[in-house]
N, C-alpha and C positions, 0 to 999 in steps of 0.2 A: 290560918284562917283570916287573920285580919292581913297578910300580904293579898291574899285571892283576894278579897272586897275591896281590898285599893283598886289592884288590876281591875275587878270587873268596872268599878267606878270612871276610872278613865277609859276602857273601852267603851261605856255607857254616853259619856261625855264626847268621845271621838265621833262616834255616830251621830249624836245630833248635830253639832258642828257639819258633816258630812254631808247629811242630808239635806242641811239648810243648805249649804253650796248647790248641791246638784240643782237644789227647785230653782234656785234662782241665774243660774250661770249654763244656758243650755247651751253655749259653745266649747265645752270643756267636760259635757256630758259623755262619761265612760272615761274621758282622756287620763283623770287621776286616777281608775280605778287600773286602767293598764300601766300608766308608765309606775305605780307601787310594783305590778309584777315582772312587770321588767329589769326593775331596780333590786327587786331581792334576788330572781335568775342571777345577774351578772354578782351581788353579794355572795351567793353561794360560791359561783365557780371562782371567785379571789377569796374564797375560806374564812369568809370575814365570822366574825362571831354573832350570837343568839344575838346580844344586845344592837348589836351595828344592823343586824338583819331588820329585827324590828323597826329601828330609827327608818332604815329605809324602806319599811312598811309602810309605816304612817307617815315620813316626809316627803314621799310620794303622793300619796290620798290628798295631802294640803299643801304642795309646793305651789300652786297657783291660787291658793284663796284670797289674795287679793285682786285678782281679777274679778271678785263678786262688786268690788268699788270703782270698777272700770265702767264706763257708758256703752251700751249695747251696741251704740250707734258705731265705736270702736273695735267693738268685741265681734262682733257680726256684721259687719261691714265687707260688702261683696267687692273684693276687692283690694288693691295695693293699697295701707296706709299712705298718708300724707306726715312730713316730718313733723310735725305739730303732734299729729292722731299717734305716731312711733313714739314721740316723747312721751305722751301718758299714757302707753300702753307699758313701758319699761320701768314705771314705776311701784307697777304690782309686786315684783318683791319687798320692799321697802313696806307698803300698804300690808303684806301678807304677816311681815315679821313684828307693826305693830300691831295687829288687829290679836295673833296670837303670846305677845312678849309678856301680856298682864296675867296668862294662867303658866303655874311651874308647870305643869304637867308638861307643856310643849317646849320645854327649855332646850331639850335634846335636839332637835329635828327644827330650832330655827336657824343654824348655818343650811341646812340645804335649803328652807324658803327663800332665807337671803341670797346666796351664793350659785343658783344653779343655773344661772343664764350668764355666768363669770366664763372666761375663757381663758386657756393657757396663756395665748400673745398679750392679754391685756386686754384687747377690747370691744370685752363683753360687757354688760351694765347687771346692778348698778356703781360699784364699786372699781370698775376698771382693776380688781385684781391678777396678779401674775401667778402660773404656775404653784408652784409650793404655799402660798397663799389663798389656794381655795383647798376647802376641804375634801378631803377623798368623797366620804358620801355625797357631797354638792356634783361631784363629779360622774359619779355614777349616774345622781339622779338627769342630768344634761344630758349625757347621752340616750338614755331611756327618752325621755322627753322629746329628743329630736327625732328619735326612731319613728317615734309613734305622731309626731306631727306629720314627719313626710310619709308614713304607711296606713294616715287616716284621709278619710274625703270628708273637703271642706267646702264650702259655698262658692268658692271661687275655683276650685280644681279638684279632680279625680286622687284616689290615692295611687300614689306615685309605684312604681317597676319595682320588686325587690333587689334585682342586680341592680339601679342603678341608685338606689339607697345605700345596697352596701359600699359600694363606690363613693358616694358623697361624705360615709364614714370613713373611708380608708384616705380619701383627699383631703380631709380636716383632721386627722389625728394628728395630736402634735402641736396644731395650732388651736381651734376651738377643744378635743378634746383629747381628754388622757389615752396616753398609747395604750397602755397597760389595761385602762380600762374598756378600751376599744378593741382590742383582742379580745379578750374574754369575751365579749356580746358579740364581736362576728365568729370566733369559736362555737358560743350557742345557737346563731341562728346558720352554721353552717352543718353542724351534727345533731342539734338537739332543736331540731324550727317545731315539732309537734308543743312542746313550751311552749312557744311563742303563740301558735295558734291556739291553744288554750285559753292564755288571756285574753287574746283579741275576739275568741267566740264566746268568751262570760259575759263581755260587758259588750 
């Protein structure tokens, strides 16, 4: 009994968090709630465990909550950043990992806020880590994330061709992301895409 009242406590606590994201961040409205299911699809099909599943439940829902400290004018801006406006735009992991570092409850799930914009060659931000130095789940959540940025429409552009998605995934594995983990998500979205459109017609 008293395990089930933690749990409910912290799902209690996740949703407010959550909510207060959405009202304030409408550039990123639905985007956490798909790339979580994107990110548990590809957990399931690497056999990952209950506990990894979850992490990448909820490290999905809040891999961008630091972008609630980013300027609109950034966030929503029609149009190519400027290197100035990229430089604090790449700061939201950092902003994400302190915003959440002060409650345990999120202890799990801050390598993937930090880490999921990290790329195999090095250089991703913010940390310029290599390979074996990012986390699997960070790695998961990257690719979900890039799925769903070039398969949503944005102010600036239509949502992008599904072949020609999979293609910009299959020409970055290796470098931006994990092969292994880039299998497994064109494996799902080549036999199992009703997943896929699930998520993307929930939210």
């Amino acid at each position: 009994m008293i395990s089930k009242n933690i749990n409910q406590t912290k799902l209690n606590n996740y949703k407010v968090i959550i909510d207060a994201l959405k009202a304030t961040d409408v550039y990123t409205k639905g985007h956490s709630d798909r790339v979580s299911g994107y990110s548990v699809l590809i957990g399931k099909k690497l056999g990952l465990s209950k506990l990894d599943l979850e992490n990448l439940r909820v490290g999905g829902l809040f891999h961008d909550i630091g972008k609630s400290q980013i300027s609109d004018s950034i966030l929503l801006k029609n149009g190519k950043l400027t290197t100035e406006e990229y430089s604090e735009m790449k700061k939201h992991p950092i902003i994400g990992k302190d915003i959440l570092s002060n409650a345990e409850l999120f202890e799990d799930i801050l390598p993937i806020v930090m880490y999921h914009h990290e790329r195999l060659d090095g250089t991703g931000y913010p940390y310029g880590l290599t390979d074996n130095q990012i986390p699997l789940l960070a790695k998961i959540v990257s690719v979900a994330d890039a799925f769903d940025a070039m398969t949503s429409r944005r102010s600036y552009r239509d949502e992008l061709d599904l072949g020609y998605v999979k293609n910009e995934l299959i020409l970055n594995s290796g470098t931006q992301f994990d092969p292994i983990v880039t299998k497994a998500f064109l494996d799902i979205l080549e036999n199992n895409y009703e997943k896929i459109e699930k998520i993307k017609s929930s939210y």
